[in-house]
Every structure is written in structure tokens, then in C-alpha cells.
PDBQT receptor file of N, H, CA, C and O in Angstrom, charges set to zero:
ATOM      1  N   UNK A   1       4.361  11.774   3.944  1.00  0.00    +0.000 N 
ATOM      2  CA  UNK A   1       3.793  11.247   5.185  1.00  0.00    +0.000 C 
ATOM      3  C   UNK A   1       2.871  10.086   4.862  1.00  0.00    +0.000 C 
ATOM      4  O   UNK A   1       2.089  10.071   3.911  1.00  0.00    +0.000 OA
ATOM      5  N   UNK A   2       3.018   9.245   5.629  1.00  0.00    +0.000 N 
ATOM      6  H   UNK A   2       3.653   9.257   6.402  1.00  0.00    +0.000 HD
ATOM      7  CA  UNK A   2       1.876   8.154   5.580  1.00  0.00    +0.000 C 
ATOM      8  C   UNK A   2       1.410   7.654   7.007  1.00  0.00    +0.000 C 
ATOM      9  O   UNK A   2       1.975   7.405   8.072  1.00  0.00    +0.000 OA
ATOM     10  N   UNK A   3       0.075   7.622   6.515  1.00  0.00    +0.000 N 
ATOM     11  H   UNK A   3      -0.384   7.824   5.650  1.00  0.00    +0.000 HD
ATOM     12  CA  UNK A   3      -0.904   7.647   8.018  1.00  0.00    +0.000 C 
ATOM     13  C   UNK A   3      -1.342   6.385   8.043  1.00  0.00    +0.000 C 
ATOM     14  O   UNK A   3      -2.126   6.029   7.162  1.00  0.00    +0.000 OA
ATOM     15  N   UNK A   4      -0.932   5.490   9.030  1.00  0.00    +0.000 N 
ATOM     16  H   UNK A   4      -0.296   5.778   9.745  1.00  0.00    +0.000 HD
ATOM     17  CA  UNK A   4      -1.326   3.845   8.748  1.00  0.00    +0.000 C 
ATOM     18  C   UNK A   4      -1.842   4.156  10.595  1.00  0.00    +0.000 C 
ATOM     19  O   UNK A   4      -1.386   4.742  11.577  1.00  0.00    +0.000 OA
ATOM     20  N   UNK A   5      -3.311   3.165  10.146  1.00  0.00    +0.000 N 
ATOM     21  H   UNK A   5      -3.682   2.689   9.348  1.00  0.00    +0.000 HD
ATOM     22  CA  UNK A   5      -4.177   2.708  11.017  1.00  0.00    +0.000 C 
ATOM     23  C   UNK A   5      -5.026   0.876  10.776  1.00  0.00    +0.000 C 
ATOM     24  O   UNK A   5      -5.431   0.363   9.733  1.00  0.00    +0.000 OA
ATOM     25  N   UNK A   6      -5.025   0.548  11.619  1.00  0.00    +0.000 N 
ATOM     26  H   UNK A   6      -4.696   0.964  12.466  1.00  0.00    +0.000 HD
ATOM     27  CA  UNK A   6      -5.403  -0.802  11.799  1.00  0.00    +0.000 C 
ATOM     28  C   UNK A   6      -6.782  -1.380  12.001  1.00  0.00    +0.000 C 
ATOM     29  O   UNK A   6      -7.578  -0.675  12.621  1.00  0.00    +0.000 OA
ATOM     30  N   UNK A   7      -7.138  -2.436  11.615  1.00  0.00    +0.000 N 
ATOM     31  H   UNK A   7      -6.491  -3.009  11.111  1.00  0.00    +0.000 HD
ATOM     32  CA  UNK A   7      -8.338  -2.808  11.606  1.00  0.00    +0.000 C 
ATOM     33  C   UNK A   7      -8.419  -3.911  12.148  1.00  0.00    +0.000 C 
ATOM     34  O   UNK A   7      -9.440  -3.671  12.793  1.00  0.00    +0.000 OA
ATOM     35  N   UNK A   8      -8.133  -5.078  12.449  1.00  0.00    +0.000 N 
ATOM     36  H   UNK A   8      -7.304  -5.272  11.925  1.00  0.00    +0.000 HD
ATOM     37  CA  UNK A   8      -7.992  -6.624  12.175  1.00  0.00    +0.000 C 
ATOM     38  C   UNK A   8      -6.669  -7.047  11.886  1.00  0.00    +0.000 C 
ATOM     39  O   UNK A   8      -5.592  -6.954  12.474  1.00  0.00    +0.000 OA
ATOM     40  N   UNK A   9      -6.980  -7.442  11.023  1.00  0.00    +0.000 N 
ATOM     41  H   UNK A   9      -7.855  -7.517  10.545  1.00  0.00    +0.000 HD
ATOM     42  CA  UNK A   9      -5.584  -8.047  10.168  1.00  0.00    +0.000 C 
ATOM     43  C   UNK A   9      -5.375  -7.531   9.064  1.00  0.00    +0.000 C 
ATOM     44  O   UNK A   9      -4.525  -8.070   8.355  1.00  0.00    +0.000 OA
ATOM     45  N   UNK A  10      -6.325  -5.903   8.390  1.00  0.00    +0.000 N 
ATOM     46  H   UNK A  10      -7.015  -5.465   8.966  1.00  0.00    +0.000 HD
ATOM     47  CA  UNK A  10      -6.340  -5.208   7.652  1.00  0.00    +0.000 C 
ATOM     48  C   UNK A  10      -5.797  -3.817   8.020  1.00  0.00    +0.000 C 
ATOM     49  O   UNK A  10      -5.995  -3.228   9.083  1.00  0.00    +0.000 OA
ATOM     50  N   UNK A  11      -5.172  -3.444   7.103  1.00  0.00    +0.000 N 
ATOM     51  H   UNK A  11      -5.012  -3.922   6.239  1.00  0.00    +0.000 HD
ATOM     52  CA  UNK A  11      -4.058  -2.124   7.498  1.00  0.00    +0.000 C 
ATOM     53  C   UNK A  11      -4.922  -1.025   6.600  1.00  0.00    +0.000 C 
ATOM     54  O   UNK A  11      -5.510  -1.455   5.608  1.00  0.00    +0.000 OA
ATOM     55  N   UNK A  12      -4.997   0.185   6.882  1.00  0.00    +0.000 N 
ATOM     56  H   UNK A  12      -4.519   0.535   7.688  1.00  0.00    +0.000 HD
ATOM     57  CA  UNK A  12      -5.365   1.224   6.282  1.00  0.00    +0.000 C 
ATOM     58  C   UNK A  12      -4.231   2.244   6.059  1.00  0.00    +0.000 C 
ATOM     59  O   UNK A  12      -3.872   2.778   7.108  1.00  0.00    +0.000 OA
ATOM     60  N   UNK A  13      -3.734   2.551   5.212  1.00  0.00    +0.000 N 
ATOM     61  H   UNK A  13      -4.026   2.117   4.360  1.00  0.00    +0.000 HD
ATOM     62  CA  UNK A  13      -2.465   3.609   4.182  1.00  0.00    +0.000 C 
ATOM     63  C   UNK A  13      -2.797   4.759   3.760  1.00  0.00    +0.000 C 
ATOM     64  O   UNK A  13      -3.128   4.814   2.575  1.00  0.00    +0.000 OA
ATOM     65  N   UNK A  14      -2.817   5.959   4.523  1.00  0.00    +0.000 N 
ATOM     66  H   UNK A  14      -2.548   5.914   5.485  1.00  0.00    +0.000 HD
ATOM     67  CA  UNK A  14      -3.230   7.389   3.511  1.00  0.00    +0.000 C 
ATOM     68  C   UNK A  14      -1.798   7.803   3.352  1.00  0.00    +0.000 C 
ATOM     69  O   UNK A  14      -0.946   7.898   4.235  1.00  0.00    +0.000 OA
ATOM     70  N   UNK A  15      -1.673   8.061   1.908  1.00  0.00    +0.000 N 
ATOM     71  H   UNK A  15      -2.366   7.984   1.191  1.00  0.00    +0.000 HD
ATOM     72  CA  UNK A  15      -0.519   8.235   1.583  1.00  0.00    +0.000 C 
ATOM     73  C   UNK A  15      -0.702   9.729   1.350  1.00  0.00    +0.000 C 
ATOM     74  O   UNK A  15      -1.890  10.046   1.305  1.00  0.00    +0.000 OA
ATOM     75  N   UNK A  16       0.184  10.757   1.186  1.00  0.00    +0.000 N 
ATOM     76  H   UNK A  16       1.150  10.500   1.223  1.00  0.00    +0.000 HD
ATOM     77  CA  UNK A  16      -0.013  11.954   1.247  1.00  0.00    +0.000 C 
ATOM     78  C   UNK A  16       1.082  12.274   0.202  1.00  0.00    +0.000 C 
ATOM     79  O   UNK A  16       2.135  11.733   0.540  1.00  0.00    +0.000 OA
ATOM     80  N   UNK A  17       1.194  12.982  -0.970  1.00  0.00    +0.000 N 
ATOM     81  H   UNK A  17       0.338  13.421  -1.244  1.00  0.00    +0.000 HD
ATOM     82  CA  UNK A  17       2.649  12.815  -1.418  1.00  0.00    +0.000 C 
ATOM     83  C   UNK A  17       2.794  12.123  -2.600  1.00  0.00    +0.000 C 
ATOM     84  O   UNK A  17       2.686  10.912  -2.405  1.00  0.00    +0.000 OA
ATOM     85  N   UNK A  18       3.029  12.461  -3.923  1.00  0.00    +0.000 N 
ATOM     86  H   UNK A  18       3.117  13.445  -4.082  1.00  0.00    +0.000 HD
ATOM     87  CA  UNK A  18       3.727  11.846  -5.082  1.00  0.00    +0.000 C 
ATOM     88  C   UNK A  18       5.013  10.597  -4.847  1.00  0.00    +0.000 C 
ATOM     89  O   UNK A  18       5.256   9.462  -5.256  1.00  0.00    +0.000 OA
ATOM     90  N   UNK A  19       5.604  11.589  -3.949  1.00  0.00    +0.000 N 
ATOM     91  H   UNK A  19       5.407  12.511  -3.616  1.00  0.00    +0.000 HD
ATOM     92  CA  UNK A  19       6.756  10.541  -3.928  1.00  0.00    +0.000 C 
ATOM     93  C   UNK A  19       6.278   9.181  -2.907  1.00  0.00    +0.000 C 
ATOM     94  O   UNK A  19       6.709   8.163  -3.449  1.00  0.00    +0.000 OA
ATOM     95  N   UNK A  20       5.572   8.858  -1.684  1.00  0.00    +0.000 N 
ATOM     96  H   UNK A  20       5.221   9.685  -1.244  1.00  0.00    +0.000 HD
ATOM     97  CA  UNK A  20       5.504   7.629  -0.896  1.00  0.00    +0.000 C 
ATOM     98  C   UNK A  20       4.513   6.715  -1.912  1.00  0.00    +0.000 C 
ATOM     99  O   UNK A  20       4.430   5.487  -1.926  1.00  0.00    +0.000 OA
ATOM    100  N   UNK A  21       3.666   7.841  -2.901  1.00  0.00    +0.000 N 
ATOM    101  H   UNK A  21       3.734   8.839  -2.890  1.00  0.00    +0.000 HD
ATOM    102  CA  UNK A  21       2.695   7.124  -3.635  1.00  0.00    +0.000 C 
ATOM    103  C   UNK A  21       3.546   5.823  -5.032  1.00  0.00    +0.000 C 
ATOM    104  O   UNK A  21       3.230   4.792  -5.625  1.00  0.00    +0.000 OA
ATOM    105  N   UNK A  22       4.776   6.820  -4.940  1.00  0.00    +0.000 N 
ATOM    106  H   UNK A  22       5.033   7.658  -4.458  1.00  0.00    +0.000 HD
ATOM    107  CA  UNK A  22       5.435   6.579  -6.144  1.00  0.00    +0.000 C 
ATOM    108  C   UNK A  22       6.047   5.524  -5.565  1.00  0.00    +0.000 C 
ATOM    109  O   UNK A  22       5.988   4.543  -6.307  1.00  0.00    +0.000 OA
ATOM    110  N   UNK A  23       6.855   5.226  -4.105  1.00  0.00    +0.000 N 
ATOM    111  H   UNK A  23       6.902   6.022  -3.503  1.00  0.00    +0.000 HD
ATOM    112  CA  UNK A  23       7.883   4.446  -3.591  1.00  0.00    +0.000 C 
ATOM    113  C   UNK A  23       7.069   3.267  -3.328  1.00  0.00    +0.000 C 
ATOM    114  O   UNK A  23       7.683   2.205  -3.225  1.00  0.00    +0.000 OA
ATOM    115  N   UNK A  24       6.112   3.256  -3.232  1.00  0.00    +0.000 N 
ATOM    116  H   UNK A  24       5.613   4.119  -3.316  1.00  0.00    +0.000 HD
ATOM    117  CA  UNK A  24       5.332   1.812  -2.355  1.00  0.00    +0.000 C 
ATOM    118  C   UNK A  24       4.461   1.736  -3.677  1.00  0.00    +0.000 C 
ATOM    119  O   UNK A  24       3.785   0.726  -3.481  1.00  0.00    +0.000 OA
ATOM    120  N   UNK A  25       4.066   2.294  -5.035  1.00  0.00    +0.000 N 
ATOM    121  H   UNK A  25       4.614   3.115  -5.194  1.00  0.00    +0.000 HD
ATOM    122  CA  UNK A  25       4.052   1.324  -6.454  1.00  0.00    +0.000 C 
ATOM    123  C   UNK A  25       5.550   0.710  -6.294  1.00  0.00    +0.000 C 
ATOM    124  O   UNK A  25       5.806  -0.448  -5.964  1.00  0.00    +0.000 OA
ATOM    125  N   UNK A  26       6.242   1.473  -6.522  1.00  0.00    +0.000 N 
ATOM    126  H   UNK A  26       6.034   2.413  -6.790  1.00  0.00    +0.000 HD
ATOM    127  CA  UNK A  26       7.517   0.701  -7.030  1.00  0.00    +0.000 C 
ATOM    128  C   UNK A  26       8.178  -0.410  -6.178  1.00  0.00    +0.000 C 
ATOM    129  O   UNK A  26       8.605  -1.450  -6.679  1.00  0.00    +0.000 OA
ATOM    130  N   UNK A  27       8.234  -0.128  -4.887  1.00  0.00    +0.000 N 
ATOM    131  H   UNK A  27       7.887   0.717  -4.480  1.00  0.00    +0.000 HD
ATOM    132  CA  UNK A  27       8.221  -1.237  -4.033  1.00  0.00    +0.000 C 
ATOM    133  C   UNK A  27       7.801  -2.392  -4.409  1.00  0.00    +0.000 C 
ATOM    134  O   UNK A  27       8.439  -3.300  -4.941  1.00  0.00    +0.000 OA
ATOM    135  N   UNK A  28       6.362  -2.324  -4.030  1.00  0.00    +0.000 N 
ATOM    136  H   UNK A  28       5.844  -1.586  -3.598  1.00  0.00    +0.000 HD
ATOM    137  CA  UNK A  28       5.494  -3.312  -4.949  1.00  0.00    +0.000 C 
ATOM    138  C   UNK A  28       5.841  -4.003  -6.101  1.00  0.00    +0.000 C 
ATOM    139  O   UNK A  28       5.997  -5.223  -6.164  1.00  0.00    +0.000 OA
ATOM    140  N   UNK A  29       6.008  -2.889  -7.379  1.00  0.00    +0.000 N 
ATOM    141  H   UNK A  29       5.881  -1.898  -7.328  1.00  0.00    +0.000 HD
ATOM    142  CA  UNK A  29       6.612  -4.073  -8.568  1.00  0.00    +0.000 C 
ATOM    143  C   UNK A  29       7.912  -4.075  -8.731  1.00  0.00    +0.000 C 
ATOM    144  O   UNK A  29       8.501  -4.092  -9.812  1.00  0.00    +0.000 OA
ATOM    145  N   UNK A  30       8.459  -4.055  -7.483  1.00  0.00    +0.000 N 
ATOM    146  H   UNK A  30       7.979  -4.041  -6.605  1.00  0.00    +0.000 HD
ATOM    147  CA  UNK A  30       9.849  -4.684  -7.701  1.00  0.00    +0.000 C 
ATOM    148  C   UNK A  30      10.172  -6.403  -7.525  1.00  0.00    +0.000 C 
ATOM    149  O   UNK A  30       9.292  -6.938  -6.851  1.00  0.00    +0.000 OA
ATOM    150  N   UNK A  31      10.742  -6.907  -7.774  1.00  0.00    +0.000 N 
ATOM    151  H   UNK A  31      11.457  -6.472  -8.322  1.00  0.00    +0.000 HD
ATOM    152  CA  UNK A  31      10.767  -8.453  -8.092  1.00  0.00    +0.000 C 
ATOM    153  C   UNK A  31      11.404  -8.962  -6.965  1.00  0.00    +0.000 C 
ATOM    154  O   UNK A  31      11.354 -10.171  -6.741  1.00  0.00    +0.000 OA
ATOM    155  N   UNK A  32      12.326  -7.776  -5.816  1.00  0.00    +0.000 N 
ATOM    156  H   UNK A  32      12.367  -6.794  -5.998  1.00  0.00    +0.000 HD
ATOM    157  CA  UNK A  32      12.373  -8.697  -4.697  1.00  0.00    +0.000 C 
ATOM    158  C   UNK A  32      11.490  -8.579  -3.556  1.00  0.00    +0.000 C 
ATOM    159  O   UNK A  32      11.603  -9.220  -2.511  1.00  0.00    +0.000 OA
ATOM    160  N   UNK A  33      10.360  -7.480  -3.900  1.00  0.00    +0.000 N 
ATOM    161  H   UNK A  33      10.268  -6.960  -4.749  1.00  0.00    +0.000 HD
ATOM    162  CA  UNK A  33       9.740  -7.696  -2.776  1.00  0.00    +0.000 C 
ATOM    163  C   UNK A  33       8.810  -8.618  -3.003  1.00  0.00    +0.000 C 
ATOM    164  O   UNK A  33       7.702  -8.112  -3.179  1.00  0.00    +0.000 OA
ATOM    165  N   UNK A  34       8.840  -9.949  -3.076  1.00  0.00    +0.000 N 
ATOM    166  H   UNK A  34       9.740 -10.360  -2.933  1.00  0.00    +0.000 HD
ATOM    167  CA  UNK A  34       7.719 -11.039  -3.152  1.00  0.00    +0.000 C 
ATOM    168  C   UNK A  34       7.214 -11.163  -1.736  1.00  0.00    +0.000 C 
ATOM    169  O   UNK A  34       6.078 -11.563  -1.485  1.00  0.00    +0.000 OA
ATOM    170  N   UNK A  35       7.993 -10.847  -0.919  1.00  0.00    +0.000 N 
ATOM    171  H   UNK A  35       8.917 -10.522  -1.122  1.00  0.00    +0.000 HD
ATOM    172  CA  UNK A  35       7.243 -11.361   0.309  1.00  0.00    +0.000 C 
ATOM    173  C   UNK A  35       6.551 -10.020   0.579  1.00  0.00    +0.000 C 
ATOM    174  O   UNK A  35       5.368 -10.102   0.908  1.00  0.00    +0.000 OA
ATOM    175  N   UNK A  36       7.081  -8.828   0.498  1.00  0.00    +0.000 N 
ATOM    176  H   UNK A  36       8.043  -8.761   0.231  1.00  0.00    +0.000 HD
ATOM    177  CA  UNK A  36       5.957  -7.593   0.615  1.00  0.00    +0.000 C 
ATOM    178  C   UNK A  36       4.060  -7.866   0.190  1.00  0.00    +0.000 C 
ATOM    179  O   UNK A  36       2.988  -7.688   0.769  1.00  0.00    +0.000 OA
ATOM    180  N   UNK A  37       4.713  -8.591  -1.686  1.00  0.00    +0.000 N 
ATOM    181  H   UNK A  37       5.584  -8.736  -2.156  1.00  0.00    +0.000 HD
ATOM    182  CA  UNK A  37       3.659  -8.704  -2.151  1.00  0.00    +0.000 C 
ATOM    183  C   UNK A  37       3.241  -9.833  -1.926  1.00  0.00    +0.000 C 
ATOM    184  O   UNK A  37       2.285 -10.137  -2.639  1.00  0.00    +0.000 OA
ATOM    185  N   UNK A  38       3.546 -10.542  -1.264  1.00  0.00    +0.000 N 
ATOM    186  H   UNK A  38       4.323 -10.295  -0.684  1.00  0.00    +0.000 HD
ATOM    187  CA  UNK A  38       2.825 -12.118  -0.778  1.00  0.00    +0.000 C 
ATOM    188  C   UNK A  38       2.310 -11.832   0.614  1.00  0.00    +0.000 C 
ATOM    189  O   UNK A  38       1.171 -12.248   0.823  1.00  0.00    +0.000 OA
ATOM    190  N   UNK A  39       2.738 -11.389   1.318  1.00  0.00    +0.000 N 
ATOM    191  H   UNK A  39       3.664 -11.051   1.149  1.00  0.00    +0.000 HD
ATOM    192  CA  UNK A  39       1.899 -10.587   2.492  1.00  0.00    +0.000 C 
ATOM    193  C   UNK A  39       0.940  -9.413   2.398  1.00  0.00    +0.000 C 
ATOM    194  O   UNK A  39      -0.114  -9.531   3.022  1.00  0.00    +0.000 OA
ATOM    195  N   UNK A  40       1.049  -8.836   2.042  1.00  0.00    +0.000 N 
ATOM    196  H   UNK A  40       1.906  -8.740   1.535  1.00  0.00    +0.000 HD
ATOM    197  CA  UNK A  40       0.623  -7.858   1.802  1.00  0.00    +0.000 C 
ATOM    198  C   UNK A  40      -0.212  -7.655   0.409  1.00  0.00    +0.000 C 
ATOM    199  O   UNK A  40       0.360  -7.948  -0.641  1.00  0.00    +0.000 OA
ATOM    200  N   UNK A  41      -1.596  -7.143   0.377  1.00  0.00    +0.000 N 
ATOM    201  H   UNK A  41      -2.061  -6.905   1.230  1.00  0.00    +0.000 HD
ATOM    202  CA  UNK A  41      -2.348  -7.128  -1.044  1.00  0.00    +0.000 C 
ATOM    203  C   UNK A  41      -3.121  -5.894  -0.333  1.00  0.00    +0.000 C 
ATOM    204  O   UNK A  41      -3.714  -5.667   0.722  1.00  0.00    +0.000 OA
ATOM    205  N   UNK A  42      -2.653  -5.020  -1.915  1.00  0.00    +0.000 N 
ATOM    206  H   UNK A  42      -2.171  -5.205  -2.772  1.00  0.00    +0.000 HD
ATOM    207  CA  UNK A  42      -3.756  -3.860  -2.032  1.00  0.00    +0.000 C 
ATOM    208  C   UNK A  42      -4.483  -3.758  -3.038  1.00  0.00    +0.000 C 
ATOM    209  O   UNK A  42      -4.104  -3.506  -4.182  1.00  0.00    +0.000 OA
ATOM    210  N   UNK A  43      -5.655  -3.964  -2.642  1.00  0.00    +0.000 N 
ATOM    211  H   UNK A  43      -5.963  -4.169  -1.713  1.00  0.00    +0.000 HD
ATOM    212  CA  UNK A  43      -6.714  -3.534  -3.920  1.00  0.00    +0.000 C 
ATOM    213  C   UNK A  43      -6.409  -2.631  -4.901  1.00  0.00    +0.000 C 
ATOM    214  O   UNK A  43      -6.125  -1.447  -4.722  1.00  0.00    +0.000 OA
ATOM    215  N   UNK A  44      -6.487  -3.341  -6.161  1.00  0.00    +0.000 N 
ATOM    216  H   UNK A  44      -6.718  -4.303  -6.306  1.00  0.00    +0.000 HD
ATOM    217  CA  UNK A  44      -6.121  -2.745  -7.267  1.00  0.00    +0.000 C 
ATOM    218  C   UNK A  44      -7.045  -1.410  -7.898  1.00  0.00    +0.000 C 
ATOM    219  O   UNK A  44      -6.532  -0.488  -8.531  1.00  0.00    +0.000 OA
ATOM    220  N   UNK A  45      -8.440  -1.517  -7.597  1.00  0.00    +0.000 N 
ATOM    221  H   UNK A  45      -8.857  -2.266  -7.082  1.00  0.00    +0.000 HD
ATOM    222  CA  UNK A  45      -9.071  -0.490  -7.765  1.00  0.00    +0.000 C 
ATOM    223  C   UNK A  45      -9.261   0.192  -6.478  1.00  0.00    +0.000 C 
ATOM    224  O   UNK A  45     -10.364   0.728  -6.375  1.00  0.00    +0.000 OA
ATOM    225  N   UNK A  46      -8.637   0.289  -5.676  1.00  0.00    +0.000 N 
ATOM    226  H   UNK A  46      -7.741  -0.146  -5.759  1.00  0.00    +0.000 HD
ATOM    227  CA  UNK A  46      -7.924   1.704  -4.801  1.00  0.00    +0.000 C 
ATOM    228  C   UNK A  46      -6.857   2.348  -5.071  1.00  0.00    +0.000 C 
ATOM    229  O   UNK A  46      -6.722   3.514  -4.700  1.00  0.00    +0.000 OA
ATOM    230  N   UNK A  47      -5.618   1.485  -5.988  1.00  0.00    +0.000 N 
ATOM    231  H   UNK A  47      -5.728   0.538  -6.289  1.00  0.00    +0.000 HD
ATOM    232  CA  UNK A  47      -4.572   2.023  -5.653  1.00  0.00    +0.000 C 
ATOM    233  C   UNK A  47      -4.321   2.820  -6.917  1.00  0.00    +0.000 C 
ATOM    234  O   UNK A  47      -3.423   2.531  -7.707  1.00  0.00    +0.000 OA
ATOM    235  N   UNK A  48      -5.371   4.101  -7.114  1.00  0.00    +0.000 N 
ATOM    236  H   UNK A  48      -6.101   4.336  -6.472  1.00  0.00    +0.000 HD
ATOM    237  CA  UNK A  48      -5.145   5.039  -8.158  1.00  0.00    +0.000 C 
ATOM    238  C   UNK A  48      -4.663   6.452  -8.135  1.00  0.00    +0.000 C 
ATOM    239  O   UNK A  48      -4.237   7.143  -9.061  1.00  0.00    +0.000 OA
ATOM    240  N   UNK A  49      -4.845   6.760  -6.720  1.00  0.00    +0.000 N 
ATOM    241  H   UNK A  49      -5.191   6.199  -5.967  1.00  0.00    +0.000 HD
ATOM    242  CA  UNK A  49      -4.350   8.664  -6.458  1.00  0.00    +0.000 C 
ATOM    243  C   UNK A  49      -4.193   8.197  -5.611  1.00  0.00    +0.000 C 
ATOM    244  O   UNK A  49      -4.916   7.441  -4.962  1.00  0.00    +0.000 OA
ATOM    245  N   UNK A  50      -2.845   8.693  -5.392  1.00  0.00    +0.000 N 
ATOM    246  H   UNK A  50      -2.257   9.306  -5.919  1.00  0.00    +0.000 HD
ATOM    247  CA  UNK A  50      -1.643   9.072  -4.034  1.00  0.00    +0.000 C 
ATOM    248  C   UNK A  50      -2.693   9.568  -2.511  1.00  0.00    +0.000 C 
ATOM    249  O   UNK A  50      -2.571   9.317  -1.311  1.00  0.00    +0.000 OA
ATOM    250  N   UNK A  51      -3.588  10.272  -3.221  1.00  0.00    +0.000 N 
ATOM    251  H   UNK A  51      -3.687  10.475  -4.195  1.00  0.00    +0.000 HD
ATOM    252  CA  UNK A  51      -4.474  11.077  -1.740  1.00  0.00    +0.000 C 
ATOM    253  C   UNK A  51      -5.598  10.517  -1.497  1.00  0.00    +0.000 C 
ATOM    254  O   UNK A  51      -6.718  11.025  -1.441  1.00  0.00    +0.000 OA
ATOM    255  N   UNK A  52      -5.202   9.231  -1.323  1.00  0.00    +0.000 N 
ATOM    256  H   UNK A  52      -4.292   8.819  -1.368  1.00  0.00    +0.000 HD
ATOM    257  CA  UNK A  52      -6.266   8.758  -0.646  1.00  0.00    +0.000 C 
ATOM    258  C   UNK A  52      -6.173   7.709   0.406  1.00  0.00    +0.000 C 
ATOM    259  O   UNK A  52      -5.080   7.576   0.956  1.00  0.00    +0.000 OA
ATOM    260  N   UNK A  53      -7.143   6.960   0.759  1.00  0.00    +0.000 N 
ATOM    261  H   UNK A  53      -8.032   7.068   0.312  1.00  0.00    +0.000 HD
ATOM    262  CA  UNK A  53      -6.764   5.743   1.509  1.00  0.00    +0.000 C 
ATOM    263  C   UNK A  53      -6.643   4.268   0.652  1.00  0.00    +0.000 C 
ATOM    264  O   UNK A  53      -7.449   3.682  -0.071  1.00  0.00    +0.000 OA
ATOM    265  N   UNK A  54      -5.312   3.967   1.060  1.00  0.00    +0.000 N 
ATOM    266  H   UNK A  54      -4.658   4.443   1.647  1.00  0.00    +0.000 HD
ATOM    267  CA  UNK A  54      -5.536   1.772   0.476  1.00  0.00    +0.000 C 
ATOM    268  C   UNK A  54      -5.613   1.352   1.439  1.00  0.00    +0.000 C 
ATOM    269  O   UNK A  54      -5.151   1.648   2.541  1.00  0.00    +0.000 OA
ATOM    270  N   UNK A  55      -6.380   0.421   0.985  1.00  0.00    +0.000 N 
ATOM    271  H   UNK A  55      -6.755   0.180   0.090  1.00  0.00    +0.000 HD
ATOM    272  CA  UNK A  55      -6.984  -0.754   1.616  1.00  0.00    +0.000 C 
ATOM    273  C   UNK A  55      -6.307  -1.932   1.526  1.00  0.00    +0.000 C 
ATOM    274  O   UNK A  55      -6.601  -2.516   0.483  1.00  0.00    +0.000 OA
ATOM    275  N   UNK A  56      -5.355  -2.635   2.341  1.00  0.00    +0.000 N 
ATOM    276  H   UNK A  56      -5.117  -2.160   3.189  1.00  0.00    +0.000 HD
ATOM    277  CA  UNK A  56      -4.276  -3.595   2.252  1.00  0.00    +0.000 C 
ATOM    278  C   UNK A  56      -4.044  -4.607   2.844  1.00  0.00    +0.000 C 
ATOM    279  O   UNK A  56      -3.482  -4.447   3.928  1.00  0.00    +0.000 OA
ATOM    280  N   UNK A  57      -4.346  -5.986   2.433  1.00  0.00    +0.000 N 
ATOM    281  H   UNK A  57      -4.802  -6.116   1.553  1.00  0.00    +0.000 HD
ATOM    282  CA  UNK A  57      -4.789  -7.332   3.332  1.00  0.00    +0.000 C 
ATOM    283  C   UNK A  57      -3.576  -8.070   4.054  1.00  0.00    +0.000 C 
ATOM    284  O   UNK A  57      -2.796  -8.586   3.253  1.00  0.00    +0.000 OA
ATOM    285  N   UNK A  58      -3.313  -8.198   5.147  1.00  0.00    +0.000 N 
ATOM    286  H   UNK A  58      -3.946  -7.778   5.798  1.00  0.00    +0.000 HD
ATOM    287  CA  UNK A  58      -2.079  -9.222   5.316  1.00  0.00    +0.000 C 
ATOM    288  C   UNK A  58      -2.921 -10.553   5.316  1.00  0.00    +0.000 C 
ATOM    289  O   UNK A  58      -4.095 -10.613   5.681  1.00  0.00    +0.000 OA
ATOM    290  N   UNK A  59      -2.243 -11.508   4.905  1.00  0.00    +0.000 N 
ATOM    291  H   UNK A  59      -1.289 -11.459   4.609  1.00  0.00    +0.000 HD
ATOM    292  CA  UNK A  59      -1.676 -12.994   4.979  1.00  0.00    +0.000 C 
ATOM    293  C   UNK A  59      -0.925 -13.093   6.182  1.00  0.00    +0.000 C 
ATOM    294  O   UNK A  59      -0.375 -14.153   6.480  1.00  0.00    +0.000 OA
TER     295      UNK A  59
């Protein structure tokens, strides 16, 4: 499950789960999502345990 709530133009992500934690790293460093990762930036010192909240900027 993932619980996305809004701020601005800032998105909030509680990811719940090994696996969505695992799919949206890998998402991320996959090489075609450039525009994921060109839109989208999550703080690198949030994105350490699956159970919590990221903090994620759009462009």
C-alpha cells in the first residue's frame, strides 16, 4: 500500500511494504525512468526504511 498526500507541489509517500519500497528504488534506478527521476526527487536521507514517509519534489 502506498499512502500519497499533497502539499504544494510536494508529494508525501508512506510506503508500507518491502516490496513498493523495493519497486519505486528500482523504478528510480532504472535508466528509463529519467523523466520519473527528472520530475520527481526524493531526498536521499529519507529514502532509508520502507515504513516511513518520503519526501518528494516535483519539477
Amino acid at each position: 500500500m502506498i499512502d500519497i498526500s499533497w502539499s504544494g507541489n510536494q508529494i508525501y509517500l508512506i510506503i508500507l511494504g518491502d516490496f513498493f519500497y523495493t519497486t519505486l528504488k528500482a523504478l528510480l534506478n532504472h535508466p528509463h525512468s529519467r523523466w520519473f527521476s527528472k520530475h520527481i526527487k526524493i531526498d536521499a536521507d529519507e529514502f532509508l526504511h520502507p515504513h516511513q514517509k518520503l519526501h518528494c519534489h516535483f519539477n
